[in-house]
VEXDREN-2710 file (C-alpha; in Angstrom, 1 decimal):
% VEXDREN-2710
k/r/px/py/pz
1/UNK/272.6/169.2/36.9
2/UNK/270.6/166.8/34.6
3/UNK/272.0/163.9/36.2
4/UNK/271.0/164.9/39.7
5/UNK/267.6/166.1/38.5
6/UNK/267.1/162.5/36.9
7/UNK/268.3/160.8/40.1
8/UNK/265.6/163.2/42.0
9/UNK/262.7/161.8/39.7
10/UNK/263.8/158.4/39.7
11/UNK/263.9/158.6/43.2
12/UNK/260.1/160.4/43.6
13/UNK/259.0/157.9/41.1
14/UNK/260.8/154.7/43.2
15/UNK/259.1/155.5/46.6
16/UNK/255.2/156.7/44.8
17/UNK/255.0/153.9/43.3
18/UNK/255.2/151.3/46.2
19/UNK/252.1/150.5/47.4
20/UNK/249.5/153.0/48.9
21/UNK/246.8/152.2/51.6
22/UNK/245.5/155.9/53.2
23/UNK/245.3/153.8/57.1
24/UNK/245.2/155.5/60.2
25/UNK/249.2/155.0/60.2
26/UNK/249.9/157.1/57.5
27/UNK/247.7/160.0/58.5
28/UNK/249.1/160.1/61.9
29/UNK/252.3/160.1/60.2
30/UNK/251.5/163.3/58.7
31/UNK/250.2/165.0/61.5
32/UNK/253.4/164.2/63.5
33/UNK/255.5/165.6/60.9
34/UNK/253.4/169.2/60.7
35/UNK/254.0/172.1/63.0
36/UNK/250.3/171.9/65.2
37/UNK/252.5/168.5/66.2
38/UNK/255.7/169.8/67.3
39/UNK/253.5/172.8/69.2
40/UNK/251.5/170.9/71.0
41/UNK/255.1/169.2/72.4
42/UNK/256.5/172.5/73.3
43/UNK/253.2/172.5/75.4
44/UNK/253.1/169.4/77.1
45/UNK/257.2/169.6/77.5
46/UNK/256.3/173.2/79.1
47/UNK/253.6/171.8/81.4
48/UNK/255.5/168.4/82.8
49/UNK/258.1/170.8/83.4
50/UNK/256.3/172.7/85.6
51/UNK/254.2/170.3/87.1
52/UNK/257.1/168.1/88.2
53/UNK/259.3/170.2/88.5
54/UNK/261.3/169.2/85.6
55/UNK/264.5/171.4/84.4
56/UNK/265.2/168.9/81.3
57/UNK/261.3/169.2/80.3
58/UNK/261.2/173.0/80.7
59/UNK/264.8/173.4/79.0
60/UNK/263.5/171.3/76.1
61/UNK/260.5/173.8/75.6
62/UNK/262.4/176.3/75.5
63/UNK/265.2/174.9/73.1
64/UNK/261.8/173.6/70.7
65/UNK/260.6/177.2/70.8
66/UNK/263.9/178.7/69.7
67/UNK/264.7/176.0/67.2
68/UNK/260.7/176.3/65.4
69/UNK/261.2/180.0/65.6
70/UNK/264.5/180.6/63.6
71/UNK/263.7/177.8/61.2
72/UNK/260.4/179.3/60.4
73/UNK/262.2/182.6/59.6
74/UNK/264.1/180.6/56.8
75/UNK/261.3/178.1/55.9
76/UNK/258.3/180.5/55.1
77/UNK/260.3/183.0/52.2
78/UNK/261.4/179.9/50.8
79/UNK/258.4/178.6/50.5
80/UNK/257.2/182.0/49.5
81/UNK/259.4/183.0/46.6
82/UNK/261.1/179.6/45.0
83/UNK/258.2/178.7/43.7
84/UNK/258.6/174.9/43.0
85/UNK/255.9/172.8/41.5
86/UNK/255.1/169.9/43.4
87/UNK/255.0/166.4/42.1
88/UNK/251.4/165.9/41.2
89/UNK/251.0/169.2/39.5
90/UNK/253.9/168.7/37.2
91/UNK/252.4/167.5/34.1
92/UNK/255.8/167.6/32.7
93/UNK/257.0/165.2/35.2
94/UNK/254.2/163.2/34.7
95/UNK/255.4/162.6/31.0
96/UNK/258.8/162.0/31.7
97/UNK/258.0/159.5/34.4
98/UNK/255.4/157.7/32.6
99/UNK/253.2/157.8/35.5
100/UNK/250.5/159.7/37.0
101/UNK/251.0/161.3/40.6
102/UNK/248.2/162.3/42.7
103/UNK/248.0/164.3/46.0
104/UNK/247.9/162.0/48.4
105/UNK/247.6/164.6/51.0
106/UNK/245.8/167.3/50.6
107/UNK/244.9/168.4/53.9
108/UNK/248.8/169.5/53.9
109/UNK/249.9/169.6/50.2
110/UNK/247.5/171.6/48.2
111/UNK/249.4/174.6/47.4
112/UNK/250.9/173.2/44.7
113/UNK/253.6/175.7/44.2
114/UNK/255.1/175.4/47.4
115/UNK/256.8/172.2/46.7
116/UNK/260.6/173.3/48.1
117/UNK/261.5/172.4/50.9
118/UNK/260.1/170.1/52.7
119/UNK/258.5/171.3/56.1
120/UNK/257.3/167.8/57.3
121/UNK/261.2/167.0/57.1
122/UNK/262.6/170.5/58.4
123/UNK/260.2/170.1/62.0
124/UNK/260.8/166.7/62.2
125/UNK/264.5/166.4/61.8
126/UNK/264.8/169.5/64.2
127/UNK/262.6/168.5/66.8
128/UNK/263.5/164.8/67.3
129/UNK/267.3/166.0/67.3
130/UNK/266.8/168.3/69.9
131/UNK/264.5/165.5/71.7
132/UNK/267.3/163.1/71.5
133/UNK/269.9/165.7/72.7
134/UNK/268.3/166.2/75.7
135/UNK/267.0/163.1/76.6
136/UNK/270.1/160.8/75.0
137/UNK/269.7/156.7/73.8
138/UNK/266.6/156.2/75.0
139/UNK/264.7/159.3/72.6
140/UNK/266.7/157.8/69.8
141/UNK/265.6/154.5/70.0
142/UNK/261.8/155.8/70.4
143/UNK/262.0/159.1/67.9
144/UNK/265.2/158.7/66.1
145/UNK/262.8/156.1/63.2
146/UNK/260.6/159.2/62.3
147/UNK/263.4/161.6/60.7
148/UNK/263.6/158.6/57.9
149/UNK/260.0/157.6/57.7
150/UNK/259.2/161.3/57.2
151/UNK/261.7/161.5/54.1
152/UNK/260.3/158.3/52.6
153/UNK/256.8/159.9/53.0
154/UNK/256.6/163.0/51.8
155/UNK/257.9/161.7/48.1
156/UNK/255.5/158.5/48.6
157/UNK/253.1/161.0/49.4
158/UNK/253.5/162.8/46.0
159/UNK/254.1/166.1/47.4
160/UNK/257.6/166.8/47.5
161/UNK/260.5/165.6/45.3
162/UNK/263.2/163.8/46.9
163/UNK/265.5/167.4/46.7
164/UNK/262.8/168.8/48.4
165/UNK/263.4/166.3/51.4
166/UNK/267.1/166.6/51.7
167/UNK/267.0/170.4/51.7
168/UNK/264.5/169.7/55.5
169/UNK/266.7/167.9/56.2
170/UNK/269.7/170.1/55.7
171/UNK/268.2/173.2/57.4
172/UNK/266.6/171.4/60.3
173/UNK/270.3/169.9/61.1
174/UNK/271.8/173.2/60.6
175/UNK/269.0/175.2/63.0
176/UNK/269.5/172.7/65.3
177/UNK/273.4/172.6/65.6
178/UNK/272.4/176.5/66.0
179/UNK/270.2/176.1/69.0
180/UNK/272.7/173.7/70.2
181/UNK/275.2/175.9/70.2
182/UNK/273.7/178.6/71.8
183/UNK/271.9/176.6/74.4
184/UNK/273.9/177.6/77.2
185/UNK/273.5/180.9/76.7
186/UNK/270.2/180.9/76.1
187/UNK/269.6/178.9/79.6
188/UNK/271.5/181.4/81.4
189/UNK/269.9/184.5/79.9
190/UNK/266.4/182.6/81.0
191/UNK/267.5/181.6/84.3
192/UNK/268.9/184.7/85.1
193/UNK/265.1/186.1/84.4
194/UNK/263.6/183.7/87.3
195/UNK/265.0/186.4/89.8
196/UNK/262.1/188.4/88.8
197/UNK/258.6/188.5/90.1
198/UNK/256.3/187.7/87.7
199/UNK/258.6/184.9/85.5
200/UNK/256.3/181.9/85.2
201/UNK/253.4/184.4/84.5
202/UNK/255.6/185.9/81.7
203/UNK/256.8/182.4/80.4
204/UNK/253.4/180.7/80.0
205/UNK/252.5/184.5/78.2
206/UNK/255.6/184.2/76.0
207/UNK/254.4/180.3/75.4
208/UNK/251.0/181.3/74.5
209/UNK/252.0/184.3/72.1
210/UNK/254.3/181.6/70.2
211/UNK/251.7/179.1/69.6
212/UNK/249.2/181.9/68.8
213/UNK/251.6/183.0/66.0
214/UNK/252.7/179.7/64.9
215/UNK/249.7/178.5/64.4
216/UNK/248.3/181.4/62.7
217/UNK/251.6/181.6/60.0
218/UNK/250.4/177.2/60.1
219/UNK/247.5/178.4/58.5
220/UNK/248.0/180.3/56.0
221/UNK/250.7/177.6/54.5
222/UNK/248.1/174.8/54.0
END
């Protein structure tokens, strides 16, 4: 267990120290890795769907929606009950590394004991997977480069620990092999619904109640 936790440090240490410049890249970056981001794709994905028509753009809503949903039932007692320092808080760290670590985001990391596990990495690797899924080579070649860049930045970042990045990405791979799995099933039970009077009403209601609470349990983690 030592040896992995002095990998992990080494590791935090190797990507903070390369050089920092806070550009417009970067904080775009870190907006695109947060869950406002992925929201506002379930949105437009809903809306192309239904103004064009689309079944792969309204399927991919729905499969974002169920993906963001069960992941955040895991993500926020994690968050809430492990506990874990982050990087620039750790005074301990600080000694052992020999360095100093600052937040480099704030706007997104200042709880500083809710280090484990990364969220940036969790929506990321969840989303883009269920992007690329649906839409094949092309969505890798355009979002597949963000599931690495968000695990190099988080660390680079001084916010999370390397650990921290490969547990994200663990649980978003696993939540989306989930919604994978049960994505026939869940595009039956929905189009079985269409019969009804009243569907698209209660589909934009259902998408309005889910960005209403995610962005309200967004809050109160930043």
């Amino acid at each position: 267990m030592e040896y992995l936790k002095k990998i992990d440090r080494q590791l935090l240490k190797w990507a903070y120290q390369k050089y920092f410049k806070d550009i417009f890249f970067i904080k775009a970056l870190i907006f695109m890795g947060d869950g406002p981001f992925w929201m506002i794709v379930v949105f437009i994905s809903a809306l192309t769907g239904q103004l064009y028509n689309s079944v792969s753009f309204t399927q991919l809503s729905i499969l974002l929606m169920f993906g963001l949903a069960i992941s955040n039932l895991v993500f926020t007692p994690l968050k809430s009950h492990i506990k874990r320092i982050r990087p620039y808080a750790n005074a301990e760290l600080h000694r052992d590394l020999q360095i100093e670590i600052t937040n480099r985001d704030p706007g997104h990391g200042s709880k500083e004991l809710e280090s484990f596990p990364s969220g940036h990495v969790l929506w990321t690797t969840l989303c883009v997977s269920i992007i690329c899924f649906k839409f094949g080579f092309i969505a890798i070649l355009i979002f597949g480069w963000l599931i690495p860049a968000m695990m190099f930045l988080r660390p680079y970042l001084g916010v999370h620990y390397p650990s921290d990045v490969l547990a994200g990405l663990i649980l978003g791979s696993i939540n989306t092999s989930i919604t994978l799995v049960i994505s026939h099933t869940l595009m039956d039970f929905i189009n079985s619904l269409k019969e009804y009077n009243g569907y698209i009403y209660g589909y934009w209601f259902f998408i309005s109640v889910f960005l209403f609470v995610g962005f309200k349990s967004w809050l109160k983690r930043v």
